[in-house]
N, C-alpha and C positions, 0 to 999 in steps of 0.2 A: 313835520311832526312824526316821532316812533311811537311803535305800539309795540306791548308784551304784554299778553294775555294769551295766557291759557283758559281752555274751560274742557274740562274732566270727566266723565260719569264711570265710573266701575268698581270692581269689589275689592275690599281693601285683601290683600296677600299675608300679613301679620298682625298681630297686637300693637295701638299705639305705642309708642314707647317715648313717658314722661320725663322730660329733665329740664334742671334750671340752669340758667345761664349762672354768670356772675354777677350781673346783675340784679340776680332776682325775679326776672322773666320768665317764666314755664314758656317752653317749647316741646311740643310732640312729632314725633315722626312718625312715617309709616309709610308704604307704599301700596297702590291700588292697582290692580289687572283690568285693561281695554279689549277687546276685543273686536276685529271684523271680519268680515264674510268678501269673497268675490268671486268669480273664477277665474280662471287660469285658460292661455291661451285655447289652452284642450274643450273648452266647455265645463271643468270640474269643479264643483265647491269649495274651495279653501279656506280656511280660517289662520287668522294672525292675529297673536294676541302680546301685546307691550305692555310695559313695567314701565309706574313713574316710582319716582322718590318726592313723596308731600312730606311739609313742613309747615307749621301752624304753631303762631306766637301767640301771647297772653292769654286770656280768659279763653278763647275759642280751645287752647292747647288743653285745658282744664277739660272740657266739656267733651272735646272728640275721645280723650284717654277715657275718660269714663263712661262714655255710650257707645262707645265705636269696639268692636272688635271684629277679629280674622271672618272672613265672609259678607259682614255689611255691606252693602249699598253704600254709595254716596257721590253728590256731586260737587267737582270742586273747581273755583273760579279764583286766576290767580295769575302770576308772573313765572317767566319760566329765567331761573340762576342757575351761573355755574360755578363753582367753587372748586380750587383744589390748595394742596395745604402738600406736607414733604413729609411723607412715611417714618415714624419714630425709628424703628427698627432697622429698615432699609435706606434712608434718604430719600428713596423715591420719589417723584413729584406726584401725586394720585388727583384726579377731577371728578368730578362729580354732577351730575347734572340734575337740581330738581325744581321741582316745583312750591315755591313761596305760598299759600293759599292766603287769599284776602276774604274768602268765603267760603265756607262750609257749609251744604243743605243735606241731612241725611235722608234717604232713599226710603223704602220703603222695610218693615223684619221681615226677614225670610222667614215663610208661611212656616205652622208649624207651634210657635212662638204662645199658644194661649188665648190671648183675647184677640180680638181681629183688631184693635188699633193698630197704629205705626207711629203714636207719640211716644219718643224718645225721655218722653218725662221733663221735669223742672222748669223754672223759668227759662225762658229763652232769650241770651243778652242778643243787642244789635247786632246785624250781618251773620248770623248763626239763624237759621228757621229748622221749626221742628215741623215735621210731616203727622197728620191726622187723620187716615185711610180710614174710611169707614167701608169696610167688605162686607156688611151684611144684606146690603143689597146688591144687585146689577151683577151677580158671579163672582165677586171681590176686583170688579174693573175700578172702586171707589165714585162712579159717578150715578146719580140716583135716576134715569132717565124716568120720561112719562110714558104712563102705560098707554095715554090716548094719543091721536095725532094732535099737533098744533094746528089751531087755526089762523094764521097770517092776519085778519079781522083782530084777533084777540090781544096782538102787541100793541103794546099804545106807542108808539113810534114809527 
């Protein structure tokens, strides 16, 4: 058995950018900034940060051009293709390497934004989920913790 999966989380680097196939298909593009941390043989901090190239077909293509813009969050689960085609101008052979996404979840708005939600708004079709942070409690962690201890007696399981 082969596997191709990718799975994604970082900030998108441009505006989607909506176009239709000939078919009739809306597809969007964009691409999103990863980042890590480690150090280096010295002991020193490093950071390295890679570019994917995403691509998202039908109804999802719809939905990320119009909620998604440069700086969003988001995480994406998907196939990794590569494609190359022969440069108009040059003949060149060009490749390209991106990411197919089967799923889109957007991240959380970067603070700032007005209301302390993080729903993206509208209905939300299958394999697409909208995010619901509620940051009015717990420091904007989104999780509502007890202010008392739990008593282990009190779970019914």
């Amino acid at each position: 058995m082969y596997i191709n999966k990718a799975i994604l989380f970082g900030n998108l680097t441009r505006d989607p950018e909506l176009r239709a196939l000939p078919s009739g298909m809306n597809v969007a593009s964009f691409s999103i900034a990863t980042n890590r941390t480690f150090k280096d043989r010295d002991g020193k901090k490093q950071e390295q940060t890679d570019f994917h190239n995403i691509v998202v077909f039908g109804r999802q293509a719809d939905i990320v051009s119009q909620y998604l813009k440069k700086g969003s969050s988001v995480l994406i689960e998907g196939r990794i293709q590569n494609r190359s085609w022969d440069d108009k101008k040059t003949g060149e052979k060009k490749y390209r390497t991106e990411v197919v996404a089967e799923n889109v979840q957007f991240g959380p708005k970067p603070s700032g934004g007005g209301s302390g939600g993080g729903n993206y708004g509208g209905g939300s079709p299958a394999r697409t989920e909208d995010h619901d942070m509620d940051q009015s409690s717990g420091g904007g962690s989104g999780i509502d913790y007890p202010k008392d201890d739990i008593n282990p007696d009190d779970i019914p399981f």
